[in-house]
ZATOR-837745 format. One line per field, with one value per residue (C-alpha): residue in three letters; residue number from 1; x, y, z. Coordinates in Angstrom, 2 decimals, padded with zeros to 5 digits. Layout:
resn = c(Ala_...)
resi = c(NUM_...)
x = c(X_...)
y = c(Y_...)
z = c(Z_...)
//
This chain:
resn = c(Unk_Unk_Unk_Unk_Unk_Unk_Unk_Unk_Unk_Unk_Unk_Unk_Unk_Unk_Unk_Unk_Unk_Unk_Unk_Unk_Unk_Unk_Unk_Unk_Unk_Unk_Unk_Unk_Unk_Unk_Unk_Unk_Unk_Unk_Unk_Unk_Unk_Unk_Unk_Unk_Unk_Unk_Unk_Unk_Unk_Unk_Unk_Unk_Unk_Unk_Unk_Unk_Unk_Unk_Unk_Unk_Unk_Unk_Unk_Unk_Unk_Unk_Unk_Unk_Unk_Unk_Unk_Unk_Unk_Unk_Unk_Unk_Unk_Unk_Unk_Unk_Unk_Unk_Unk_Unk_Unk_Unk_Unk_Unk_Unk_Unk_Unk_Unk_Unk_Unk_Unk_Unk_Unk_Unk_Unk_Unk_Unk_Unk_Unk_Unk_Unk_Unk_Unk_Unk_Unk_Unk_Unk_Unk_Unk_Unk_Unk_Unk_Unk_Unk_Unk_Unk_Unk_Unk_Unk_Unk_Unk_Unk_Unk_Unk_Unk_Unk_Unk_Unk_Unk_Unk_Unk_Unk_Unk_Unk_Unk_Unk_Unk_Unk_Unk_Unk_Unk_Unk_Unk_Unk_Unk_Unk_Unk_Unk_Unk_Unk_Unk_Unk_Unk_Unk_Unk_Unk_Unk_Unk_Unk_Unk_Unk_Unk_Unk_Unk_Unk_Unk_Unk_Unk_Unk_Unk_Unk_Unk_Unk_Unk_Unk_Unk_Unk_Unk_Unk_Unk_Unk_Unk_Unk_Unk_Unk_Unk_Unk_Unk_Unk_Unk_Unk_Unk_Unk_Unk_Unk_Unk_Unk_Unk_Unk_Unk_Unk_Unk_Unk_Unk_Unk_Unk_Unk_Unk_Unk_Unk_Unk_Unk_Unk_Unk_Unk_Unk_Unk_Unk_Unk_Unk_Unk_Unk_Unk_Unk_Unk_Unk_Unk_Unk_Unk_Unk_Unk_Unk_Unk_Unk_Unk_Unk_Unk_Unk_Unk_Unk_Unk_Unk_Unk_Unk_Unk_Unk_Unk_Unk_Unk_Unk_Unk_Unk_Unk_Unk_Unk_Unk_Unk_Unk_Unk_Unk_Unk_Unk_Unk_Unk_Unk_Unk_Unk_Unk_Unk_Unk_Unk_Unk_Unk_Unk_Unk_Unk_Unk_Unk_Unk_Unk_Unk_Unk_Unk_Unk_Unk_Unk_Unk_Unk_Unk_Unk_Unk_Unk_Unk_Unk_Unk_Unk_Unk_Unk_Unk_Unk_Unk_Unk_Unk_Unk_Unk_Unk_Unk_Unk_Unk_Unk_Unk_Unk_Unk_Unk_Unk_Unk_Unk_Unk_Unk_Unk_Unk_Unk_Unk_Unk_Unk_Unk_Unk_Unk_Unk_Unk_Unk_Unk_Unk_Unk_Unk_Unk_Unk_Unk_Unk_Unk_Unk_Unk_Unk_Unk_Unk_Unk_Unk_Unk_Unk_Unk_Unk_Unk_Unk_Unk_Unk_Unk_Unk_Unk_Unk_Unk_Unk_Unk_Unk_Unk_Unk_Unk_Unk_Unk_Unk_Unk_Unk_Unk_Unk_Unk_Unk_Unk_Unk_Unk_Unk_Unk_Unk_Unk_Unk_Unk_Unk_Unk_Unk_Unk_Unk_Unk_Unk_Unk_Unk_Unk_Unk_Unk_Unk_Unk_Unk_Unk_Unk_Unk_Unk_Unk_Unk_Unk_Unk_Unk)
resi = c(1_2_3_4_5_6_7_8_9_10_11_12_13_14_15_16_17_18_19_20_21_22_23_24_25_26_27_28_29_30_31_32_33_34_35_36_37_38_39_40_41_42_43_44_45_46_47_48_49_50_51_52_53_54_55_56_57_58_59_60_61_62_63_64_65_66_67_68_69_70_71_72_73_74_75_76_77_78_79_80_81_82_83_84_85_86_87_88_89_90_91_92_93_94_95_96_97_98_99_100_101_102_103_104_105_106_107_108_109_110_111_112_113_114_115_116_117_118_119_120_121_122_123_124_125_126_127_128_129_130_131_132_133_134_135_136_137_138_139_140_141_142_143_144_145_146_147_148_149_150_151_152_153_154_155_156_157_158_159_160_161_162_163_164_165_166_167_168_169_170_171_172_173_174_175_176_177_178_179_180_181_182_183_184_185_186_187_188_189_190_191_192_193_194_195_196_197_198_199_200_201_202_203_204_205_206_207_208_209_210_211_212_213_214_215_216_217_218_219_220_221_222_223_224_225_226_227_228_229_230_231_232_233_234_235_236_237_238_239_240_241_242_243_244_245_246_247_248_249_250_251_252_253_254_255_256_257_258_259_260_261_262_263_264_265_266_267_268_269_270_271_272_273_274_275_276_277_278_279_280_281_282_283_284_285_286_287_288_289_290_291_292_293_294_295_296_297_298_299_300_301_302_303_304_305_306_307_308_309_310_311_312_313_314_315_316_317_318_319_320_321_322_323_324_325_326_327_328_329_330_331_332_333_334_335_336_337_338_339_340_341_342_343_344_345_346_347_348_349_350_351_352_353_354_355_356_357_358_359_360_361_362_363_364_365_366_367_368_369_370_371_372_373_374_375_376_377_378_379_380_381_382_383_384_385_386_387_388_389_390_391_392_393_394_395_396_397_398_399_400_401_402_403_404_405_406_407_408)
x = c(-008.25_-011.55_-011.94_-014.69_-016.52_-018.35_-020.36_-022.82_-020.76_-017.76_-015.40_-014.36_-012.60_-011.11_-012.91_-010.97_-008.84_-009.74_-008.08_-010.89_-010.73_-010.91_-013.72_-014.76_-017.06_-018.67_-021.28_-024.04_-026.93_-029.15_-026.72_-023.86_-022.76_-020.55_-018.16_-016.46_-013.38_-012.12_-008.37_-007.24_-006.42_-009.31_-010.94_-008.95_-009.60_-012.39_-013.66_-014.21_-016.37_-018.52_-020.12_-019.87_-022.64_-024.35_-024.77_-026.02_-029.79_-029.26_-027.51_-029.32_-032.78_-031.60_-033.80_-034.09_-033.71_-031.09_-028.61_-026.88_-029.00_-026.58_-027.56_-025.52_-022.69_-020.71_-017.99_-015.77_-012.63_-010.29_-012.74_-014.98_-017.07_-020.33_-022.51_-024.27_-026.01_-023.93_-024.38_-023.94_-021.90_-019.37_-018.94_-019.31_-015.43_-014.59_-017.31_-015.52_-012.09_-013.65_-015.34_-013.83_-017.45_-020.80_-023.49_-025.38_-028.94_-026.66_-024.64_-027.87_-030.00_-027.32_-027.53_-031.14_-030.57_-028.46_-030.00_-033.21_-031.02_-029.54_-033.16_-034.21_-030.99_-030.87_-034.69_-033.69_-031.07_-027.84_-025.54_-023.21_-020.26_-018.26_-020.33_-018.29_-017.64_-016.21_-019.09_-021.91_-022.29_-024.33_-026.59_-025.65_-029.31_-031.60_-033.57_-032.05_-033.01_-032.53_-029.18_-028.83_-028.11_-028.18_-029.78_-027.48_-027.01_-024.87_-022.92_-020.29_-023.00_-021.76_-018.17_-016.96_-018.72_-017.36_-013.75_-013.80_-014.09_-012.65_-010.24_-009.06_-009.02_-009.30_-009.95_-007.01_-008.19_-010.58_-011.70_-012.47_-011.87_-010.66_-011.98_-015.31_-015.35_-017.80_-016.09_-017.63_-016.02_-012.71_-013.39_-013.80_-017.60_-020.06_-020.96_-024.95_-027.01_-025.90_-022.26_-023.94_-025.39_-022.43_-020.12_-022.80_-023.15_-019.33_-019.94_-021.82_-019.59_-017.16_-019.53_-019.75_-015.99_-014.26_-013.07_-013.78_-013.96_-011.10_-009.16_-005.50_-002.10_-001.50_-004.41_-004.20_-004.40_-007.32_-009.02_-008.49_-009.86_-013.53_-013.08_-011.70_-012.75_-015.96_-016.43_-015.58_-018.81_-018.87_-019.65_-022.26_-024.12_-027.83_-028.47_-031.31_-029.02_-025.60_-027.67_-028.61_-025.33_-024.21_-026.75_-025.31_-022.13_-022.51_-020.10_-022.98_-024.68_-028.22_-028.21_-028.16_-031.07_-032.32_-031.40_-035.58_-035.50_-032.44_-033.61_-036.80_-035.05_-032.51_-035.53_-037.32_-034.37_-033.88_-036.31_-034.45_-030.86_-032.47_-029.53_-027.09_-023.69_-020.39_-019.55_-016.73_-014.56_-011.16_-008.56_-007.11_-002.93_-001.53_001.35_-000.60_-001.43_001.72_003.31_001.00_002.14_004.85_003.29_005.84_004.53_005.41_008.36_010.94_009.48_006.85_003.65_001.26_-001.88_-005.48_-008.15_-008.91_-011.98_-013.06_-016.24_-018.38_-018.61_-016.40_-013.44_-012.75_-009.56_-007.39_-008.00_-005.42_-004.37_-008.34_-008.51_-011.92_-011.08_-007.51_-006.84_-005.32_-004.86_-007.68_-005.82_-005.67_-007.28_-004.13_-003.93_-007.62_-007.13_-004.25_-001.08_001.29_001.86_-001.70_-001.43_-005.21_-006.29_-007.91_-011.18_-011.03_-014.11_-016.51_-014.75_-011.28_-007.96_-007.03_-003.24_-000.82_-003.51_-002.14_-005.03_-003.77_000.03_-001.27_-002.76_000.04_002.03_-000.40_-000.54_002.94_003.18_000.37_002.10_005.63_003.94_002.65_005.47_006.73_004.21_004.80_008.23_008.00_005.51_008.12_010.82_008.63_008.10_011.29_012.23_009.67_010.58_014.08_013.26_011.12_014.44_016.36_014.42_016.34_013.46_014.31_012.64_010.12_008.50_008.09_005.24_003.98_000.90_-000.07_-002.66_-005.51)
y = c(057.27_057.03_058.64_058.91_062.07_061.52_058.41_058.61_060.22_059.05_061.10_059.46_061.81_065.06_067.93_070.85_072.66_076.32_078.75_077.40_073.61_070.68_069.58_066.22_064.05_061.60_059.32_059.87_057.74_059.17_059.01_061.17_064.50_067.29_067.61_070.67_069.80_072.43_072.91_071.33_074.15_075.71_072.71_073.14_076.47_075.87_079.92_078.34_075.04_076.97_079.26_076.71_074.64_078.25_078.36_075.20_075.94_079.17_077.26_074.05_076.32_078.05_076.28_077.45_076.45_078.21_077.61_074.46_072.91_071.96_068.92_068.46_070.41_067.22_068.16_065.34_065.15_067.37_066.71_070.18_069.76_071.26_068.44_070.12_068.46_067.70_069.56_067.96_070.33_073.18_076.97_080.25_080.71_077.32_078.53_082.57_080.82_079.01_081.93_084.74_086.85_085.75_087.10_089.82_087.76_084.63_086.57_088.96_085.20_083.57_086.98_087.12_082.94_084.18_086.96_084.94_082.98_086.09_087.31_084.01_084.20_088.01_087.60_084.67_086.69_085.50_087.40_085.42_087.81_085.73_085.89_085.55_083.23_080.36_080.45_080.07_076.77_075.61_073.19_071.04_068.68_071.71_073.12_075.58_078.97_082.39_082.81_078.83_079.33_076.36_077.05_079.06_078.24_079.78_077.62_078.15_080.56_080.85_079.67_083.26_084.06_081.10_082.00_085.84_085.52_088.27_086.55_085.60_088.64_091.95_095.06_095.62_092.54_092.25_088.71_088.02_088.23_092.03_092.01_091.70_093.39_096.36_099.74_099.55_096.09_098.16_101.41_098.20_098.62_095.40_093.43_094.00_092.54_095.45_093.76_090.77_092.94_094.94_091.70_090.39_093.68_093.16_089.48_090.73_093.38_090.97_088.20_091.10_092.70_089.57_091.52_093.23_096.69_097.88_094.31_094.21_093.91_093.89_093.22_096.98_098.82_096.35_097.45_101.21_100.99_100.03_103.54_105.70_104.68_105.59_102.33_102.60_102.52_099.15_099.93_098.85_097.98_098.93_101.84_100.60_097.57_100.04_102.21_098.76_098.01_101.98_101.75_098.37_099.44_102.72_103.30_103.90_100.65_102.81_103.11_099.72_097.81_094.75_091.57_090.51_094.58_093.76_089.88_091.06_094.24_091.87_089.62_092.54_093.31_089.85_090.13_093.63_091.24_088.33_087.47_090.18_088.60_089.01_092.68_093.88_095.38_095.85_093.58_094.65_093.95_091.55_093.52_096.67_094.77_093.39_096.68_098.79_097.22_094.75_091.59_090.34_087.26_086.01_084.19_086.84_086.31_083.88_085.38_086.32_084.19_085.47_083.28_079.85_077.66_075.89_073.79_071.45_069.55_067.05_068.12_071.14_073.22_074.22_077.01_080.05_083.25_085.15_083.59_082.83_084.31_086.13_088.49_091.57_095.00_097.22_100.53_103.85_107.08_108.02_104.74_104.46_108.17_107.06_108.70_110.92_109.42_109.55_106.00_105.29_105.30_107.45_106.46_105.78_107.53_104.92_103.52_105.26_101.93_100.74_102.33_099.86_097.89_097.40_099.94_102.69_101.78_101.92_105.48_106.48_106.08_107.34_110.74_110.97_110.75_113.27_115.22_114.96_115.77_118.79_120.02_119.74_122.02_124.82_124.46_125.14_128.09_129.73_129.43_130.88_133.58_134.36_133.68_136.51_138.67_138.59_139.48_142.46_143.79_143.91_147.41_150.84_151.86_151.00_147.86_149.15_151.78_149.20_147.21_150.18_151.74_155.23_156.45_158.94)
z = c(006.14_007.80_011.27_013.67_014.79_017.93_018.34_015.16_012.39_010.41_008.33_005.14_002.34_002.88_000.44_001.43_003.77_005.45_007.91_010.58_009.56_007.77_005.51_005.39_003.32_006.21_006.47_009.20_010.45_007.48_004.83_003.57_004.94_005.21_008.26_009.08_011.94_013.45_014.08_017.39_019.10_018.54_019.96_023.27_023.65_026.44_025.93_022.26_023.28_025.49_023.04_019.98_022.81_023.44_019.53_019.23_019.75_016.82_014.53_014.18_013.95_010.61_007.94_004.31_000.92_000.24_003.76_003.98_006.71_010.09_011.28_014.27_016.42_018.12_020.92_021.61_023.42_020.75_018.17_017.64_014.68_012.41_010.35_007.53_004.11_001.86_-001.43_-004.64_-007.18_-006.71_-005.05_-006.51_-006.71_-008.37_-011.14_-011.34_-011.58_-014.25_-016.58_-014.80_-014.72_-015.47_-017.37_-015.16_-015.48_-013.52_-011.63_-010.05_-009.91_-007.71_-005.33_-005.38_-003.81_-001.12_-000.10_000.42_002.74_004.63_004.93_007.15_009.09_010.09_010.83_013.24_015.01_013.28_010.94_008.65_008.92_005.91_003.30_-000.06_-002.96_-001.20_000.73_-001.80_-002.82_-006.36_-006.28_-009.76_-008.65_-008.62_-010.94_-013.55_-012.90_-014.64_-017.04_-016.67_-012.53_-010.39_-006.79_-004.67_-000.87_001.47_004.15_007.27_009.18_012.98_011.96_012.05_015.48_016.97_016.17_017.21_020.82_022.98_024.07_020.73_019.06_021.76_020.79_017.95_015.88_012.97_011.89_008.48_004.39_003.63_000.41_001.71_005.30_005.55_006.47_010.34_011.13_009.85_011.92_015.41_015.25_016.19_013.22_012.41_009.61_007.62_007.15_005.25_002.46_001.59_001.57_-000.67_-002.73_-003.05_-004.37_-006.98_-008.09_-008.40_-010.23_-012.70_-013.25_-012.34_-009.32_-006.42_-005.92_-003.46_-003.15_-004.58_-002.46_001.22_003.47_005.33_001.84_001.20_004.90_004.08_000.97_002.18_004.55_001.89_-001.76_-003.67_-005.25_-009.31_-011.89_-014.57_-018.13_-019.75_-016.05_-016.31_-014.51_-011.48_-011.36_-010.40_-008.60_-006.34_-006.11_-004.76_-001.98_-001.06_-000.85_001.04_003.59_006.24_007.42_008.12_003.74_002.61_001.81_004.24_003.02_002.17_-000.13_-001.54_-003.02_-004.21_-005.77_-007.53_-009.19_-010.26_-012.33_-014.35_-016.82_-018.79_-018.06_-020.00_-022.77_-021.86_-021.95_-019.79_-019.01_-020.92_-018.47_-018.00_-016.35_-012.94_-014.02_-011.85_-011.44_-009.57_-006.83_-005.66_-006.61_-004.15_-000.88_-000.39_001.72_004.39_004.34_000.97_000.13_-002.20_-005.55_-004.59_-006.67_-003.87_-004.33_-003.61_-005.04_-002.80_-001.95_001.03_-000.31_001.35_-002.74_-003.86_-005.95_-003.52_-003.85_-001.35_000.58_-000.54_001.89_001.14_004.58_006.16_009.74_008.59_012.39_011.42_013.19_013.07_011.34_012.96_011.79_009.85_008.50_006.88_005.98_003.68_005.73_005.70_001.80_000.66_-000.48_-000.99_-004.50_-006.56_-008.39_-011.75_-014.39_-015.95_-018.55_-017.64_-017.86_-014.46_-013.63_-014.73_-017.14_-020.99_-021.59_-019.77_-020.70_-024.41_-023.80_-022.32_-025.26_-027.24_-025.32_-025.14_-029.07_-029.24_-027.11_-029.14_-032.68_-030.65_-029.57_-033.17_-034.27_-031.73_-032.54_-035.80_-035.94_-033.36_-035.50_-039.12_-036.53_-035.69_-039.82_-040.65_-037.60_-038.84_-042.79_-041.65_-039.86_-043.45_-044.24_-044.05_-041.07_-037.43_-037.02_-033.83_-036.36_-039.16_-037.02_-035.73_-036.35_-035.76_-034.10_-036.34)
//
């Protein structure tokens, strides 16, 4: 049912629901856009209000052909809303769901797109602070670019800033997605520029495995992960293009590239990916990330569901518990350090089966057989020992001087 949204915009179909909001498609006075309503009591939260007007001025000045351009920020009675283009096609995580990885010369072209966008935004003041795939829209009208890539533009900038107000979250919260928070937004640090590129670094990890480096299981394993873990080598990666990756993903903000060194670093590296296909990597099992942590909040033997998408496209899915602006408790130095049970994980080698994976079950077995014929063996060389130990006793001679020898 249609609705209106302030005096000039009018909100027609619903594409998708988020943890923030509603996503409309709407019709404004220069055609069709994208309306993102936020949740009415966000709206009445009059902390809220003020600094969505004070980032008014920011937001609407963030221009680039690859960020979904905000038009308008309308406040009006409980209605709080962002109007943005409307992009014709689908997000990154609608197309992973879809082929589970892409091929590295895709997967580092879309990258390359949003890190052009992060560039213009962190150089106008204003850091994302949700980048991920939900967030990454593809532009089915542009041009086809490297690995058969559509455009890439990022959306929901400010969204995240508006919601973590002090009020709202204090000193003990964290907002956003664990799987792509940057260790110093875990340890209660500000959120610089720096957070951007290592949620984007962790983007294109996962464009790559299918996964992302320290997700799996309850959201406070997730958190302590990004503190404790060394983040786990792909095969068959090129080596300048891992290396990339590392620095992206280093715990210390101060070693990761800018956003501007990281897209022209990424483009450089297209031409040696040119017809490489999918990484063959192995599957995380479903099973070892439920089977780390128990999560309270699912039903008893509900399957815990992690993959969702909030788009701004029509034919958007639901939005699933990878919230956008999920609050948790920021974890205490025991906590990230893995506790008094060491429950952190150990990295894997390159190459080496994830724990739990039908690869590491099958080499499991195949050690324990191994290890079985081997014991076999030994078993049977003791006992010809103890055979020919026995036969040499048979002699008149004590058996000590028989295996004697005597010294010149």
């Amino acid at each position: 049912m249609a609705r209106k949204i302030g005096s000039r915009y009018t909100a027609n179909q619903i594409l998708g629901r988020g943890s923030a909001g509603t996503v409309w498609l709407g019709e404004g006075p220069d055609g069709p856009v994208a309306i993102k309503l936020l949740r009415e009591d966000l709206a009445s939260d009059q902390e809220l209000v003020g600094r969505f007007v004070q980032e008014r001025t920011a937001l609407l000045g963030l221009e680039h052909p690859h960020i979904v351009t905000v038009r308008d920020l309308v406040v009006d009675g409980n209605d709080l809303a962002l109007v943005m283009d409307l992009v014709r096609g689908t997000d990154l995580r609608t197309r992973l769901e879809r082929e589970r990885r892409l091929a590295p010369e895709a997967a580092v072209a879309i990258v390359a797109d949003v890190a052009d966008a992060l560039a213009a935004a962190h150089a106008a003041g204003v850091v994302h602070r949700d980048v991920k795939p939900e967030n990454v829209l593809l532009d089915m009208r542009g041009p086809i670019g490297p690995g058969g890539s559509h455009p890439a533009l990022l959306t929901d900038f400010g969204v995240a800033k508006l919601i973590d107000s002090p009020r709202r979250t204090r000193a003990t919260k964290i907002i956003g997605t664990p799987d792509y928070l940057a260790p110093e937004i875990v340890e209660g640090l500000p959120p610089r520029a720096a957070v951007d590129i290592y949620a984007l670094a962790t983007v294109l990890y996962e464009l790559l495995a299918g996964f992302t480096p320290f997700g799996g299981g309850h959201p406070g394993a997730v958190l302590r992960r990004h503190v404790t873990e060394t983040v786990v080598p792909l095969p068959g990666i090129p080596e300048e293009l891992w290396q990339l990756l590392v620095q992206c993903l280093a715990k210390a903000p101060a070693s990761r590239l800018r956003a501007s060194e990281l897209a022209a670093r990424l483009r450089e590296q297209l031409p040696t990916l040119a017809g490489m296909p999918p990484l063959d990597v192995d599957e995380p099992d479903p099973s070892e990330d439920t089977a780390e942590e128990s999560v309270p909040s699912a039903p008893q033997g509900e399957p815990v569901r992690r993959r969702g998408a909030v788009s701004l496209v029509p034919g958007a899915k639901p939005d699933s518990n990878r919230d956008t602006h999920t609050s948790m408790r920021v974890p205490g130095p025991d906590e990230l350090a893995g506790g008094a049970h060491g429950t952190a994980r150990v990295p894997r080698p390159a190459g080496a089966p994830r724990p739990g994976s039908a690869r590491h079950r099958a080499a499991v077995r195949r050690r324990r057989v191994t290890l079985s014929v081997a014991g076999v063996v030994v078993a049977a060389v003791v006992a010809a020992g103890a055979w020919l130990a026995s036969s040499g006793g048979d002699d008149d001679q004590p058996g000590p001087a028989t295996h004697s020898t005597s010294a010149p």
